[in-house]
Backbone bond lengths (Angstrom), bond angles and torsions (degrees), N, CA, C in turn:
res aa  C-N    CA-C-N  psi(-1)  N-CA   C-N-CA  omega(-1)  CA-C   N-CA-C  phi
1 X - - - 1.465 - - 1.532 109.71 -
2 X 1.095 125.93 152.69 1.436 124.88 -172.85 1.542 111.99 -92.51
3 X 1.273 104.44 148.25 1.768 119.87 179.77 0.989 95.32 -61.54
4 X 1.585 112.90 167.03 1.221 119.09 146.15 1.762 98.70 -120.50
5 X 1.091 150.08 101.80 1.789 134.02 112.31 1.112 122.09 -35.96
6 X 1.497 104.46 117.71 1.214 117.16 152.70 1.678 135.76 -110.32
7 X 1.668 105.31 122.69 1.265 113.50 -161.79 1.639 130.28 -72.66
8 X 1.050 122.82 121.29 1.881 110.83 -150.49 1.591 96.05 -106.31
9 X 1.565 128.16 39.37 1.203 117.01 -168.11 2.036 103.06 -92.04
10 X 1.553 110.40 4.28 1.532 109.91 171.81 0.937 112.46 -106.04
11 X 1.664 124.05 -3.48 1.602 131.63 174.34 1.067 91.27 -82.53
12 X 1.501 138.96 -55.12 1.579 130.87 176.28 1.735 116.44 -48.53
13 X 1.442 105.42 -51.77 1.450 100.27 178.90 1.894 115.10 -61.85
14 X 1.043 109.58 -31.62 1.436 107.84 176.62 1.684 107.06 -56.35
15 X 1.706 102.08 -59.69 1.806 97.55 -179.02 1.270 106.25 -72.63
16 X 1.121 136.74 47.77 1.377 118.94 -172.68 1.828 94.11 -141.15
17 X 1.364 111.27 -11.63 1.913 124.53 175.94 1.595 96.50 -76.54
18 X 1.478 124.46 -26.49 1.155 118.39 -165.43 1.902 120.37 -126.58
19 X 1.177 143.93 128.37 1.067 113.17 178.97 1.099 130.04 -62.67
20 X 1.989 123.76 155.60 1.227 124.26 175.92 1.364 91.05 106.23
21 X 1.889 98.95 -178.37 1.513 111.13 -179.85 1.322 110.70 -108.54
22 X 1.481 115.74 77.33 1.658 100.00 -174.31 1.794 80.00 -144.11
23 X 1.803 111.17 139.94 0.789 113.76 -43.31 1.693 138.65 -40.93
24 X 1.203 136.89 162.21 1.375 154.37 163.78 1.289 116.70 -67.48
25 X 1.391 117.84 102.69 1.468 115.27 -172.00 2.024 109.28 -84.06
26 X 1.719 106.46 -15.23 1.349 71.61 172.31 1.578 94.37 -116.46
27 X 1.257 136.29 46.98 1.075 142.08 137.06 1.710 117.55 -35.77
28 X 2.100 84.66 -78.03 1.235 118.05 -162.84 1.627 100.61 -86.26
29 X 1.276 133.12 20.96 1.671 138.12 98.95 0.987 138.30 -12.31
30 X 1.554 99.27 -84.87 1.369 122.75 179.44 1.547 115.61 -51.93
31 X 1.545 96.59 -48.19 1.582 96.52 176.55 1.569 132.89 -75.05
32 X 1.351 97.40 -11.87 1.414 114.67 172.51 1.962 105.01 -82.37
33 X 0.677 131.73 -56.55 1.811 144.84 168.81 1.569 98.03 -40.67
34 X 1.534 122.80 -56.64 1.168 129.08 -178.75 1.272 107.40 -35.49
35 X 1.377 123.88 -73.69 1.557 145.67 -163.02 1.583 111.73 -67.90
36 X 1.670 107.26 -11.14 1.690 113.83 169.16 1.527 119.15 99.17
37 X 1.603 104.19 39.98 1.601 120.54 178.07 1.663 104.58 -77.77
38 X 1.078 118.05 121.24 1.338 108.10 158.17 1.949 130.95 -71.54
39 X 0.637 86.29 28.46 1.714 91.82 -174.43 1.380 130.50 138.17
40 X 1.512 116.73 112.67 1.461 146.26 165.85 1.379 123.02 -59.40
41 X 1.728 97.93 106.63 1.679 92.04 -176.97 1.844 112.33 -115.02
42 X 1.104 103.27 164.30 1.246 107.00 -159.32 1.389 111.00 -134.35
43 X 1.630 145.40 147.07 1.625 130.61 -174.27 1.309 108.01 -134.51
44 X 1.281 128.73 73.04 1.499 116.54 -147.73 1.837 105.42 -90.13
45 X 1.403 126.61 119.32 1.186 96.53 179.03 1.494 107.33 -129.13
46 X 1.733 127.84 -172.98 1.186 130.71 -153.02 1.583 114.65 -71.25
47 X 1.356 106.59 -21.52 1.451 101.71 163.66 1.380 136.41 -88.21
48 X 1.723 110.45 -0.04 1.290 134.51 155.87 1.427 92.57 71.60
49 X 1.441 144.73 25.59 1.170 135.17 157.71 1.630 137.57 5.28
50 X 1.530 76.30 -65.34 1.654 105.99 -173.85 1.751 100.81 -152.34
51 X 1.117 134.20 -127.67 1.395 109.85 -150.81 2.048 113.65 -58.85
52 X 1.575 91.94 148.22 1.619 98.41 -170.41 2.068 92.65 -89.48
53 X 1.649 87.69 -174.79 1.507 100.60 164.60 1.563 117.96 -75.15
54 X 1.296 108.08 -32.77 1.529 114.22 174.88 1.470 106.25 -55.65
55 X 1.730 114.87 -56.80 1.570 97.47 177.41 1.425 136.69 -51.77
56 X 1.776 100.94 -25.15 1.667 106.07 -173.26 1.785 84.77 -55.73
57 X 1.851 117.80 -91.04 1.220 118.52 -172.35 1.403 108.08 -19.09
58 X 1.583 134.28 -112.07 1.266 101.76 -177.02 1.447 153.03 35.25
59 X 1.376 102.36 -76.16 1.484 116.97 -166.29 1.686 94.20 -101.06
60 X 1.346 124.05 -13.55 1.503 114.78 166.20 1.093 98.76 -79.62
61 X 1.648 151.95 -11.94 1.289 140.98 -155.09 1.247 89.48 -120.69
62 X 1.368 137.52 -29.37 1.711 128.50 165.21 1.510 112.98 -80.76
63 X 1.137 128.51 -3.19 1.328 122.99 -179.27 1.585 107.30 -126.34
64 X 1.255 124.10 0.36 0.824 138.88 169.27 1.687 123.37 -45.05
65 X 1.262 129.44 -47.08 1.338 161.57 -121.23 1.628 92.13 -131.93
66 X 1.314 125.29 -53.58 1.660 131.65 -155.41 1.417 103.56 -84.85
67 X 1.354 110.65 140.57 1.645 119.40 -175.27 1.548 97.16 -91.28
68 X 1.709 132.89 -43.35 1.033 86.41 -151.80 1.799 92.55 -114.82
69 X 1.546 121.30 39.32 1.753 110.16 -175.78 1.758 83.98 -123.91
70 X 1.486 101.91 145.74 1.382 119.46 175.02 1.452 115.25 -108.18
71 X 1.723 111.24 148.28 1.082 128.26 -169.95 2.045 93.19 -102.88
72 X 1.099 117.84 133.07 1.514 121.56 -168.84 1.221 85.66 -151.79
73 X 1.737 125.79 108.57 1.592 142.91 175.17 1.696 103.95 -118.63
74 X 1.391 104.15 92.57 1.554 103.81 177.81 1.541 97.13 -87.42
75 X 1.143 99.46 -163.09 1.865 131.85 -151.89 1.588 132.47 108.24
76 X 1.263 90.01 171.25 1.405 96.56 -174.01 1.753 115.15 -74.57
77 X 0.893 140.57 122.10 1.673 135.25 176.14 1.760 115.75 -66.31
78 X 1.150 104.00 -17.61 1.700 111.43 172.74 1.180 116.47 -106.51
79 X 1.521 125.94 10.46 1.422 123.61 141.48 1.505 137.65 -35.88
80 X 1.239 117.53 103.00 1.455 110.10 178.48 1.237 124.05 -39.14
81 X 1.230 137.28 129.71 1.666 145.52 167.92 1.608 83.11 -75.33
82 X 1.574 95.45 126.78 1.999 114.83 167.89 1.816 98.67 -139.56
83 X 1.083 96.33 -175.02 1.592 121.27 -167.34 1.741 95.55 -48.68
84 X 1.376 115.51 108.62 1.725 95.53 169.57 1.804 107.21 105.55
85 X 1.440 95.72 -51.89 1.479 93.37 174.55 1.842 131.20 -108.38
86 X 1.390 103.47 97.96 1.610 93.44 -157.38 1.505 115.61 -74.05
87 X 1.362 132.60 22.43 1.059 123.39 -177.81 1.834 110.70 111.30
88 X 1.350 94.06 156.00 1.663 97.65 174.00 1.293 111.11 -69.51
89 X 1.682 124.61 -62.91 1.167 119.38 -171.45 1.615 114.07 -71.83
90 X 1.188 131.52 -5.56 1.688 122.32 155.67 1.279 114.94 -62.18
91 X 1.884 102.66 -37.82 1.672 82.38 174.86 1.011 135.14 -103.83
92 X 1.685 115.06 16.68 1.418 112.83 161.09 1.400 120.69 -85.48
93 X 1.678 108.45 -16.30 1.427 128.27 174.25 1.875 97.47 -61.39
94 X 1.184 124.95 -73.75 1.114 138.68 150.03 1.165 121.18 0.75
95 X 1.319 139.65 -69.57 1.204 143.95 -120.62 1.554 95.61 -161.12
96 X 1.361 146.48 13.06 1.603 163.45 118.51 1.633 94.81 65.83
97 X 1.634 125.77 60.85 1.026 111.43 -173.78 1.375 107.15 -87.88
98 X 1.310 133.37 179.24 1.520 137.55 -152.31 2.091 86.11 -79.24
99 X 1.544 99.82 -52.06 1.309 124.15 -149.45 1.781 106.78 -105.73
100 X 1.167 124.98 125.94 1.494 114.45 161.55 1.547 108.67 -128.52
101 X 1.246 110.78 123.78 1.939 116.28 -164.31 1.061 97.70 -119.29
102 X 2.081 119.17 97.75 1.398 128.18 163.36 1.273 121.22 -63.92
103 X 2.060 111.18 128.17 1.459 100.68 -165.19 1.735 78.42 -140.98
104 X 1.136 90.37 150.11 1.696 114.26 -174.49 1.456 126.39 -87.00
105 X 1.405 98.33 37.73 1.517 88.05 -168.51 1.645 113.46 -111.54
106 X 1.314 148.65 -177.64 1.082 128.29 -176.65 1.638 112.55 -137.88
107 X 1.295 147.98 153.82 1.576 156.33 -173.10 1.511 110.62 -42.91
108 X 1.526 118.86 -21.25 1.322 110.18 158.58 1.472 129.26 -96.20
109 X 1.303 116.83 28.32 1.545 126.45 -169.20 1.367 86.61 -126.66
110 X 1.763 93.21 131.75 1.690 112.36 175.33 1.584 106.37 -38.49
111 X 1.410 100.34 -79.88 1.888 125.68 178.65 1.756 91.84 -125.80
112 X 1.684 95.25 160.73 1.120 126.06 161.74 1.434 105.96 -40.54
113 X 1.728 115.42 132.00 1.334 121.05 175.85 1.316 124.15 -150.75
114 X 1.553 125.16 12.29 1.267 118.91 156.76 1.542 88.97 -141.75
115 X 1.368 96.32 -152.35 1.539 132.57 -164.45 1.440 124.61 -122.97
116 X 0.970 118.33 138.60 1.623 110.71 174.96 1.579 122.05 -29.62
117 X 0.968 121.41 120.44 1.645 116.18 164.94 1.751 107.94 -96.89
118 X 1.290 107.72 112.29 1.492 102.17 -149.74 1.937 99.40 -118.24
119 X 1.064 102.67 36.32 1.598 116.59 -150.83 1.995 90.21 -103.79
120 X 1.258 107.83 -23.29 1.407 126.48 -145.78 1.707 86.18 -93.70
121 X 1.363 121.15 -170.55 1.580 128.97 173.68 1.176 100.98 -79.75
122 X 1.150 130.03 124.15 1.624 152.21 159.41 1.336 138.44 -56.59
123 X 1.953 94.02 -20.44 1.429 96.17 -146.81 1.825 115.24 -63.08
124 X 1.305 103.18 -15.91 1.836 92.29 -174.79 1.403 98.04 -102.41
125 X 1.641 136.55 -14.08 1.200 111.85 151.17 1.690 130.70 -53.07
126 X 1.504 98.54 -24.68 1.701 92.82 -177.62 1.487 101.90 -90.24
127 X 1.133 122.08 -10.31 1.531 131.43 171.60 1.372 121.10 -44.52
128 X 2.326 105.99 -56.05 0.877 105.60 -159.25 1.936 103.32 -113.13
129 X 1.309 105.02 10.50 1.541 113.89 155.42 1.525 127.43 -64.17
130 X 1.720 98.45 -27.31 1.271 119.74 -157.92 1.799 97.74 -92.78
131 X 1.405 106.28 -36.25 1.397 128.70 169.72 1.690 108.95 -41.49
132 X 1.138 99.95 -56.53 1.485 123.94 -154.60 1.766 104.41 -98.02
133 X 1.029 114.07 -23.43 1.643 123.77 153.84 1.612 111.76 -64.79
134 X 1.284 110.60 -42.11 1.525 117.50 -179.45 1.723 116.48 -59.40
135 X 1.344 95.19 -46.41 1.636 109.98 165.48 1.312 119.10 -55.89
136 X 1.060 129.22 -29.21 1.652 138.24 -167.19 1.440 107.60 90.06
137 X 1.291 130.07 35.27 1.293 129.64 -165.41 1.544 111.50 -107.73
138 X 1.719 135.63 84.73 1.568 103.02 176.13 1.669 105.75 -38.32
139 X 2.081 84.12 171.03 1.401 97.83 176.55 1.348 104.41 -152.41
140 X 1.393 109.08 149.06 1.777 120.10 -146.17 1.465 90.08 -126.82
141 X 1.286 133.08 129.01 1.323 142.09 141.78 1.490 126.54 -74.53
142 X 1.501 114.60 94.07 1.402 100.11 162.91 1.456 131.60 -60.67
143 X 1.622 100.87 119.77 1.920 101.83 -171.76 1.807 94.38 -130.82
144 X 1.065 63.11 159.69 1.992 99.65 154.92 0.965 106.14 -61.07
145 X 1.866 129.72 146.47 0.949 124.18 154.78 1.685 125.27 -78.35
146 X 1.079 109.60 89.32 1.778 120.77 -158.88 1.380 104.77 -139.71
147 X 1.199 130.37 85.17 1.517 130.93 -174.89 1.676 114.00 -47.75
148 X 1.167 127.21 -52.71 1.296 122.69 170.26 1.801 114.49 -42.36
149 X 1.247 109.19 -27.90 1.564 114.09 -179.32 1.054 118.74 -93.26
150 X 1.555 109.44 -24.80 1.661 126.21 169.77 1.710 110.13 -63.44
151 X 1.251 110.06 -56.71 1.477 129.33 148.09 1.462 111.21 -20.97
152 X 1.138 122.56 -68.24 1.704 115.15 179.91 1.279 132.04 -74.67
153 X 1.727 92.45 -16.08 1.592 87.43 171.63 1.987 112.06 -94.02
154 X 1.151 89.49 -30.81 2.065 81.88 151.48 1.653 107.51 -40.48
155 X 1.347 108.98 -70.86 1.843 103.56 -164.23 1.777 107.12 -66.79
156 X 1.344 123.12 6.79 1.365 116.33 171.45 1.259 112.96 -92.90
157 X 1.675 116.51 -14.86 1.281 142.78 163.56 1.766 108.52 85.58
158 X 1.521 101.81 52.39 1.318 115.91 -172.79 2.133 93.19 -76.22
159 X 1.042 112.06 172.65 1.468 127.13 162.30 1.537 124.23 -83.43
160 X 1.280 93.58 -57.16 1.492 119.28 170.93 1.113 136.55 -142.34
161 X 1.326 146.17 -179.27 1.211 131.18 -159.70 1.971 86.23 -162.11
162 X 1.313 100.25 122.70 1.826 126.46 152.53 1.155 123.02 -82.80
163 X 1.829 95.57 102.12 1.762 88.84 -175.80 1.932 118.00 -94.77
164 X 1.223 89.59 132.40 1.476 95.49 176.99 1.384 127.41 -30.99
165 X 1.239 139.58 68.74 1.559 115.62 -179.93 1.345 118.52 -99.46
166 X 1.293 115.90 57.17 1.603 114.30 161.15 1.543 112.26 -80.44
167 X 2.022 124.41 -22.80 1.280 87.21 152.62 1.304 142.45 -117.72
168 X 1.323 95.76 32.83 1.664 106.17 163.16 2.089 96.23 -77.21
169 X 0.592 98.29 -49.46 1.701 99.73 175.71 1.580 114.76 -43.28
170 X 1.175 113.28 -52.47 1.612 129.28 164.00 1.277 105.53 -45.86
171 X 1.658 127.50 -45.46 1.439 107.14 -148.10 1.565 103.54 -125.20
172 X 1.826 107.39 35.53 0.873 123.09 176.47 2.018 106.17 -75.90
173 X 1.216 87.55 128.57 2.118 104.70 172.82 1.888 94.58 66.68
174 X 1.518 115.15 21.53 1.281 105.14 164.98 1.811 97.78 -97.39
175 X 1.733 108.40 -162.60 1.422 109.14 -169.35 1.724 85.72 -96.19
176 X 0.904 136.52 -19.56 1.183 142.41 -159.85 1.687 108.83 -77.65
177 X 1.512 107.81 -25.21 1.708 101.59 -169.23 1.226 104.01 -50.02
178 X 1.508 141.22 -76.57 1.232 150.33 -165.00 1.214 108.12 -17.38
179 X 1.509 130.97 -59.98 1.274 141.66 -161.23 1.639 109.66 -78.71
180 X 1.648 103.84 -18.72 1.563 96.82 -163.21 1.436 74.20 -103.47
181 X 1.321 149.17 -74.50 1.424 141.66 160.96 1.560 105.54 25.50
182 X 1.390 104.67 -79.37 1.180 127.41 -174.27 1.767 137.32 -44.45
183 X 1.921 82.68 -41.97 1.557 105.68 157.74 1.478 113.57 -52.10
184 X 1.417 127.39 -42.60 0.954 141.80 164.16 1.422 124.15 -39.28
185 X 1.172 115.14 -80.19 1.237 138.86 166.01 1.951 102.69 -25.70
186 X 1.382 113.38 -68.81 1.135 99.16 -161.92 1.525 106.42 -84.27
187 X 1.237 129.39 -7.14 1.549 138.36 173.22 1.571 97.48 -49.02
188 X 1.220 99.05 -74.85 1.937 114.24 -174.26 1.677 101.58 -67.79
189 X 1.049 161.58 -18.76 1.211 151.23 144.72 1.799 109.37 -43.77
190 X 1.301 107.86 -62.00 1.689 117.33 170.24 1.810 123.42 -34.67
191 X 1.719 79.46 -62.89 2.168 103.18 173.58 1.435 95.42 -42.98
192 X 1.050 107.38 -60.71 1.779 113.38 -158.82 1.601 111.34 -83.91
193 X 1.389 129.85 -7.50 1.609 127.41 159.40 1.840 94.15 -80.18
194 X 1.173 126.11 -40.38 1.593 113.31 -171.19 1.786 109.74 -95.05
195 X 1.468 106.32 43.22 1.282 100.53 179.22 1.768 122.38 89.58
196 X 1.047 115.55 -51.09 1.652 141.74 -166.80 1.600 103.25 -47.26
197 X 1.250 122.36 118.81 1.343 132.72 157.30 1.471 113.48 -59.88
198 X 1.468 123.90 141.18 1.732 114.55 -177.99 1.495 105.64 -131.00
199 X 1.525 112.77 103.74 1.461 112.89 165.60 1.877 90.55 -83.91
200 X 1.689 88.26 -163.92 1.798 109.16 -176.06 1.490 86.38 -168.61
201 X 1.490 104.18 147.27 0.822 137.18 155.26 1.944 142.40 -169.81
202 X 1.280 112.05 146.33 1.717 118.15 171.17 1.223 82.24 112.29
203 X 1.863 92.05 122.43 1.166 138.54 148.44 1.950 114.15 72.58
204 X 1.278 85.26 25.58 1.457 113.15 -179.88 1.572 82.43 -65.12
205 X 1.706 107.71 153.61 1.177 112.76 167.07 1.896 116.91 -167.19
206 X 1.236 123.40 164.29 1.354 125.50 -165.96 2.029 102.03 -57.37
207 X 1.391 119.15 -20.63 1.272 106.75 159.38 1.852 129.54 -65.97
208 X 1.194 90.21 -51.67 1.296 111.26 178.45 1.607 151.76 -82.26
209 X 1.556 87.34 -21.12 1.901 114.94 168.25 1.304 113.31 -67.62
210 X 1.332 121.51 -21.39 1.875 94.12 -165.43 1.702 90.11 -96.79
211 X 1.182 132.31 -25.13 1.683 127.96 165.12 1.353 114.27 -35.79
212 X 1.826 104.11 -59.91 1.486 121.82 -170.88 1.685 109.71 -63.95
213 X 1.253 118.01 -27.20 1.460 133.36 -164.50 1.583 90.49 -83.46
214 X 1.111 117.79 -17.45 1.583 99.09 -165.64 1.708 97.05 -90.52
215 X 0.986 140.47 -11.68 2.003 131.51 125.45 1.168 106.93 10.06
216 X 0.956 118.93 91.83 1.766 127.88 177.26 1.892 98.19 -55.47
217 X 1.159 121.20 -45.66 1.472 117.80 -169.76 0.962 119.36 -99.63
218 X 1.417 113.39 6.98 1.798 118.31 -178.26 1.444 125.06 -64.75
219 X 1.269 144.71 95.10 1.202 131.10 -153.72 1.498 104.67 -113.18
220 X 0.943 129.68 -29.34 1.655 111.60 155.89 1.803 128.98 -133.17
221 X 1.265 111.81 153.38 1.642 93.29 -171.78 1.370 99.62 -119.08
222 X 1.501 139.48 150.51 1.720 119.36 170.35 1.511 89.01 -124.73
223 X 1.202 97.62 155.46 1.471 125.92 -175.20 1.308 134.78 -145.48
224 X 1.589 145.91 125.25 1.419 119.76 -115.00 2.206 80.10 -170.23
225 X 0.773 78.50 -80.04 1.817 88.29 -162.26 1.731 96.95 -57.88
226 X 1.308 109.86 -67.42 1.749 104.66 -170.11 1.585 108.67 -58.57
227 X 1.478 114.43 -37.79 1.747 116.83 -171.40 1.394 95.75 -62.80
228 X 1.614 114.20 -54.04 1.838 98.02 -174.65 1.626 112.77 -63.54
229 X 1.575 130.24 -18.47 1.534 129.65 165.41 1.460 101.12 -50.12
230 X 1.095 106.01 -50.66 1.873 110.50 -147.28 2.133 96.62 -74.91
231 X 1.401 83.25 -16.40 2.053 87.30 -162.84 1.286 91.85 -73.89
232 X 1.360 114.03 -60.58 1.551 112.03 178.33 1.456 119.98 -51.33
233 X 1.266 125.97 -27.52 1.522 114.95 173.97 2.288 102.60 -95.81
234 X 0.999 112.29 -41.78 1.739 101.36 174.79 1.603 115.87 -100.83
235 X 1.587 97.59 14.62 1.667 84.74 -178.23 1.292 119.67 90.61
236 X 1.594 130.55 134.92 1.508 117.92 -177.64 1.516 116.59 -52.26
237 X 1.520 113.27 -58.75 1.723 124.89 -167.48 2.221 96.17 -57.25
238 X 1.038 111.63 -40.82 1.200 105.52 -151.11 2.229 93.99 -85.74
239 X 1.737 99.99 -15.09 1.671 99.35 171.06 1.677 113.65 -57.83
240 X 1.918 91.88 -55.95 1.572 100.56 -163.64 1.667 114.32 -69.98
241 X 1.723 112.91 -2.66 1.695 118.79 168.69 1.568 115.52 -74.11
242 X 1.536 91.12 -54.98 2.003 106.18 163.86 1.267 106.71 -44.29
243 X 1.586 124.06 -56.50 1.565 112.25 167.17 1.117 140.06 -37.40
244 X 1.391 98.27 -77.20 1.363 113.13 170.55 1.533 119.28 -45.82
245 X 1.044 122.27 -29.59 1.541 131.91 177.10 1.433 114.80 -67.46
246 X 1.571 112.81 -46.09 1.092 116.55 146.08 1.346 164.38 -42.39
247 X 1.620 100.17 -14.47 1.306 151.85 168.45 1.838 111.56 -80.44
248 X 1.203 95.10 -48.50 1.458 99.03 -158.88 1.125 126.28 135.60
249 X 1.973 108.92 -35.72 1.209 154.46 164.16 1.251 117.56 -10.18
250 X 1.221 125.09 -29.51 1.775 121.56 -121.58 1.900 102.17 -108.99
């Protein structure tokens, strides 16, 4: 049955308009785990937007201990370490999450919006997979749904691979879903003949998840922007039930 992670990087941006820790990002952890989340994801990047380095630690030291909720710390691995922010792989070194999901995006991009283009020289991506294998850490490639690319990130010797669905999200109640659906469909059929674990994620939402969930191989989804919409209108405990329900979960 598929996870649900849920991503708390707008609970950070909210406490982060005001000084202090209010809201409490590993509060609204705790309270998320409470209600029966399988795993907390987090995107920490060099301009610290919204979640800091302090939260990664933290939430590796509250999730640390629990068998069955996962720690999933995406970012980019070629992020500059600056004043405050030491880098991705310090803080997965740091902060020992189950999961680390490399995503390609960079400090001038709203959110994450494509996928690996993995066609190019590899060599310090397979560098720092190999890094992060050493740690005991799976490691997730955010891709495209593009089997030839799915394909390369098998031979980079990724674990799994996070497929982009912001535009299956787009082409939700257009004529077009079916076909982009579909992209889907045979992406994660591919991942999973060459070994490859298949989460999904962005902009998944209580319209659109239980379609996407029906992915025979989908094993985890994280969700971050619509779950904090939906919390503020049903409340956190009563978001992650709608989730989970959505899941199968319920």
């Amino acid at each position: 049955m598929t996870a649900l992670s849920i991503n708390l990087n707008k609970i950070a941006l909210l406490r982060n308009s005001r000084p202090g820790d209010y809201p409490c990002v590993i509060a609204h952890a705790q309270l998320c785990i409470e209600h029966g989340v399988q795993g907390i994801t987090v995107h920490p990047r060099p301009d610290q937007r919204h979640i800091r380095p302090d939260d990664v630690r933290r939430l590796g030291d509250l999730l640390r201990p629990l068998r069955d909720v996962e720690l999933n710390v995406e970012g980019n691995p070629f992020a500059p370490a600056i004043s405050g922010y030491p880098g991705l792989l310090a803080l997965v070194e740091q902060s020992t999450p189950e999961q680390c999901t490399l995503v390609p995006d960079s400090d001038s991009q709203l959110t994450s919006d494509h996928g690996f283009d993995l066609r190019s020289d590899n060599r310090r991506l397979t560098a720092v997979i190999s890094q992060l294998k050493a740690m005991g850490v799976r490691v997730s490639l955010f891709m495209d749904p593009d089997p030839e690319q799915i394909e390369r990130a098998a031979e980079l010797g990724a674990d799994r691979i996070e497929l982009y669905t912001g535009p299956y999200a787009q082409a939700w109640g257009s004529s077009h879903l079916q076909g982009v659906f579909q992209q889907h469909v045979t992406a994660a059929k591919r991942a999973v003949s060459l070994g490859l674990g298949v989460n999904a994620g962005h902009d998944l939402n209580l319209d659109n998840l239980a379609q996407y969930a029906t992915i025979n191989q989908l094993l985890e989804v994280s969700i971050g922007h619509a779950f904090t919409v939906d919390a503020l209108q049903l409340g956190m405990s009563s978001a992650v039930h709608a989730y989970l329900n959505a899941l199968g979960r319920g």
